[in-house]
MIRO-313197 format. One record per residue (C-alpha): y, z, x. Coordinates in steps of 0.02 Angstrom, whole numbers, plus 50000, padded with zeros to 5 digits. Layout:
<nodes>
YZX;...
</nodes>
This chain:
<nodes>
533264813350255;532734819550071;534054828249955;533404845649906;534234855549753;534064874749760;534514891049683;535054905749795;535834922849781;537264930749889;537494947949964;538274954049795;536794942949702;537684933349632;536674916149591;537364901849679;536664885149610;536774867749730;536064853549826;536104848250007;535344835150124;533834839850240;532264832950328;531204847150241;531354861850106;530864873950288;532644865550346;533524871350180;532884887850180;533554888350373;535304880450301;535544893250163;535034907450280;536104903850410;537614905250254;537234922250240;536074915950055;534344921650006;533434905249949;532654907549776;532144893249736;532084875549837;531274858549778;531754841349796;533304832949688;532504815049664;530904810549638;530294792049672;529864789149515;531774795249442;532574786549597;531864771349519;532684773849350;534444778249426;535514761849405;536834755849525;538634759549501;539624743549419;540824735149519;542104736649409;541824755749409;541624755749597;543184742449593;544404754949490;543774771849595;544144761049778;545984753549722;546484772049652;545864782149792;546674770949924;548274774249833;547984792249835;547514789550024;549144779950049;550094792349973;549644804250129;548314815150018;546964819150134;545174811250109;544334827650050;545614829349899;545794810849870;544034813049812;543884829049723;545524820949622;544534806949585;542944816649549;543874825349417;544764807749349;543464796149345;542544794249170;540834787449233;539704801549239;538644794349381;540094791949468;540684809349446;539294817849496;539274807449669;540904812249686;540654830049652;539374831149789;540174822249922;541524832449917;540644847549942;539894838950080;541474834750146;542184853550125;540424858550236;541184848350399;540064833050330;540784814350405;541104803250259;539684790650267;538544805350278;539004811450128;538904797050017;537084792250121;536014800649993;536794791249868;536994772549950;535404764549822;536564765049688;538354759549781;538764742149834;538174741350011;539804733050061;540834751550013;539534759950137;540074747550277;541904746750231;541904765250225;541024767650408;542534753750482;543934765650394;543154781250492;543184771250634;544764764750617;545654778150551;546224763550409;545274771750261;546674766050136;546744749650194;544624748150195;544604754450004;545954743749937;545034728950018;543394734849973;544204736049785;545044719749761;543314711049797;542384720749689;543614716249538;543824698949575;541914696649598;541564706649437;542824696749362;542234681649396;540484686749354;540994691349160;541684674549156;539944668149207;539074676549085;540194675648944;540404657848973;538384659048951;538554668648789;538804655848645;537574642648685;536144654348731;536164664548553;536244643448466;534774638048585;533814653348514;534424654148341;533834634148350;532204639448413;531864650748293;532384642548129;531254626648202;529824638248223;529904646448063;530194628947962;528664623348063;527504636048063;527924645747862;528994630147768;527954614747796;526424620347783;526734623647613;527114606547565;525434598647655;524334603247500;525734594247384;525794577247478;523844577447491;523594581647298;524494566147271;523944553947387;525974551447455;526104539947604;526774549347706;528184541347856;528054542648023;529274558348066;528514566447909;526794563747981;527334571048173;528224584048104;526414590947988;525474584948142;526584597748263;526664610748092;524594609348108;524384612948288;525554627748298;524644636648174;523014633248205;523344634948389;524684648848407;523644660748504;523204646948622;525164643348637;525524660248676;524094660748792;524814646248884;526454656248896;525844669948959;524794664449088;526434653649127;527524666149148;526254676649254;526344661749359;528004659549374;527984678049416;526834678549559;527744661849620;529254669349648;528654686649731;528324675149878;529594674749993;529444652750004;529124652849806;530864662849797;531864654149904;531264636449845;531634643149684;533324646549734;533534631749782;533054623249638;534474632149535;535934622449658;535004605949631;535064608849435;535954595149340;537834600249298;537654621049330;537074619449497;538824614249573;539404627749466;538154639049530;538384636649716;540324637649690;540034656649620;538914660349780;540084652949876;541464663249829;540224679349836;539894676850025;541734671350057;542574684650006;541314698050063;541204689150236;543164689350254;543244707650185;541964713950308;542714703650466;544514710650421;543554728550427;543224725750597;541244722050596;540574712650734;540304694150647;538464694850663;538464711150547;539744705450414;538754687450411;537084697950362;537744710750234;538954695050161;537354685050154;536564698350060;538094697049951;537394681249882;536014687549792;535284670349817;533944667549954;534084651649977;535724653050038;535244669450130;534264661950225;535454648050270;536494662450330;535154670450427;534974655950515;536654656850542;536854672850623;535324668850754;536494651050773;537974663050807;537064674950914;536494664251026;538394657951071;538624644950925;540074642950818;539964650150648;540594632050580;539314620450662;537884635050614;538364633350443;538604614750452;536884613050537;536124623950359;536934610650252;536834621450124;538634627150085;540064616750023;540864605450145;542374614550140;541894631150158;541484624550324;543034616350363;544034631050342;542904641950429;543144630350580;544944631250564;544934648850555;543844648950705;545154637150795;546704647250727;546004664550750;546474669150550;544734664950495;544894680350373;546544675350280;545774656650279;544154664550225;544944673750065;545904658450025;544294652350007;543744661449894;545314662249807;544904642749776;543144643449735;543584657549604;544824646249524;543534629449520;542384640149442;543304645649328;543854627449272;542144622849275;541654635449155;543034631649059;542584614149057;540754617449012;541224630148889;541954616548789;540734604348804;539274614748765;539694624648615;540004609248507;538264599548598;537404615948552;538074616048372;537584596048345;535834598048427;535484612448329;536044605048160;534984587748226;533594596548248;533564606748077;534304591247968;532564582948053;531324592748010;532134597547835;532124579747797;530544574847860;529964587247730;530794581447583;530854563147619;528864561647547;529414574247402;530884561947348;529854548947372;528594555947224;530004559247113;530614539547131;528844533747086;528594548046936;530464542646875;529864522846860;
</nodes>
């Protein structure tokens, strides 16, 4: 199914302006016919090429329009106005126009799902599922609030991620950069001095023209090196194996990989206990929660968990046999297995993987910014004094 737009006129021709869903433009013309409209014009609304430029709605956008639309829902407002009133609320213009449409859709006798299919690139898939188990379960209110609550809690947690991220990145590169230029533009200028006057130059003064030397007389070879690198990285990691070993290599990393795999943790925790209280069978919610994860090394643990569970095994001892997931992410999931509340153990899960990585950034926060501030000033006081070491050196033996 393609989405067509199209311009058509009534009996009184009048100019009616819209878009619809259809296999073909021979189906629209059929569509708008059959509504009494002469088609005018009819041509497709997306293109591939602007499909690929149309970003995904946030999670905290998608997070604010589920919690507000199950309290509209809640409030007894039926679906079709819950979402023209949100259509007309919601700021994001993306958002808006999605909203816009489906409701027309709606109005036309369209289910819900179908109505938001054309648009499901750019939505989390988790709202498409939890939106198909409130149609089926008449709990459409309950499905959005839950659907809600873990996108703000995951978007939560992933601003803390990156903001945590912020402050040493921008030192790392501002240390880079003043390194490079002190290398490459300042010392240079002092090589001609020390050689006019024969100075003896010490050892960190000699590395430092020795590295100063080869990065200007060699920077194209450098950058040729880097390039060819990061082609190679590229095409290593467009493999499926090169990905996932990849993957893994970012839980194995000194100090953030714990940190890492507690985020993914609580990614697939939550999603897994939001889609299993939605109803899905537990082979479904394990794939689309694994997907979640956004890490393939741990998807594919979980794939290999859902073939475990499909063939009869317990979702525990699949996970256990992975050993890629915390040990206690599969202790609770065999509890919850044993108890038969594997979804409110499951979200108190994530509840506590949330709150340890949150400590941990905390924790790293503090330790990095002031390591990032003393390597940076280590690294300039270095190579600034490696340079005027010799030049002080002249001036004692001028001055006697």
């Amino acid at each position: 199914m393609s989405k067509f737009k199209y311009v058509a006129v009534d009996n009184l021709g009048k100019r009616i302006k819209g878009d619809c869903e259809a296999a073909d433009e021979n189906t629209v013309f059929a569509m708008l016919r059959a509504r009494g409209l002469y088609p005018v014009r009819v041509s497709e609304a997306y293109t591939e090429l602007e499909r690929a430029f149309e970003t995904k709605i946030s999670l905290k956008v998608m997070g604010t329009f589920c919690l507000q639309t199950s309290t509209i829902l809640t409030a007894g407002v039926p679906i079709a106005t819950a979402f023209n009133i949100m259509s007309e609320q919601t700021e994001n213009k993306a958002l808006r126009k999605i909203l816009s449409d489906v409701t027309e859709a709606i109005g036309n006798g369209r289910k819900l799902t179908d109505a938001f299919a054309p648009y499901q690139h750019r939505l989390p898939l988790m709202f498409m599922n939890m939106l198909e188990a409130g149609e089926a379960s008449g709990a459409m209110d309950v499905c959005l609030k839950r659907a809600g609550e873990s996108f703000m809690k995951t978007n939560r947690l992933n601003n803390k991620v990156r903001g945590a991220m912020v402050y040493p990145s921008v030192l790392l590169v501002i240390t880079l950069a003043i390194t490079v230029f002190l290398l490459a533009v300042v010392v240079p200028l002092f090589v001609d001095v020390y050689r006019n006057n024969n100075v003896k130059l010490p050892a960190p003064t000699a590395a430092i023209l020795a590295v100063s030397s080869f990065l200007t007389n060699n920077w194209h070879v450098i950058l040729g090196i880097i390039v060819v690198a990061a082609i190679a990285f590229r095409l290593w990691i467009s493999t499926e194996s090169g990905h996932v070993e990849f993957d893994g290599l970012k839980i194995r990393m000194p100090m953030f990989g714990k940190l890492y795999l507690k985020v993914c943790t609580s990614r697939y925790t939550r999603a897994l206990a939001t889609l299993t209280y939605a109803g899905l069978p537990l082979t479904s919610a394990l794939e689309i929660s694994g997907r979640a994860v956004q890490n393939r090394y741990l998807r594919r643990a979980v794939e290999h968990a859902v073939m475990a569970v499909s063939n009869g095994e317990a979702l525990s001892d699949a996970l256990q046999c992975e050993n890629a997931f915390p040990s206690l992410l599969i202790t609770m999931t065999r509890l919850g297995e044993e108890s038969g509340q594997a979804e409110t153990l499951l979200l108190q899960t994530a509840d506590f993987y949330d709150d340890e990585a949150e400590t941990s950034l905390q924790t790293m926060a503090a330790l990095m910014e002031p390591l990032a501030i003393i390597v940076m000033a280590a690294v300039v006081i270095f190579v600034v004094m490696s340079v005027i070491l010799p030049v002080m050196n002249m001036t004692t033996l001028i001055g006697g």
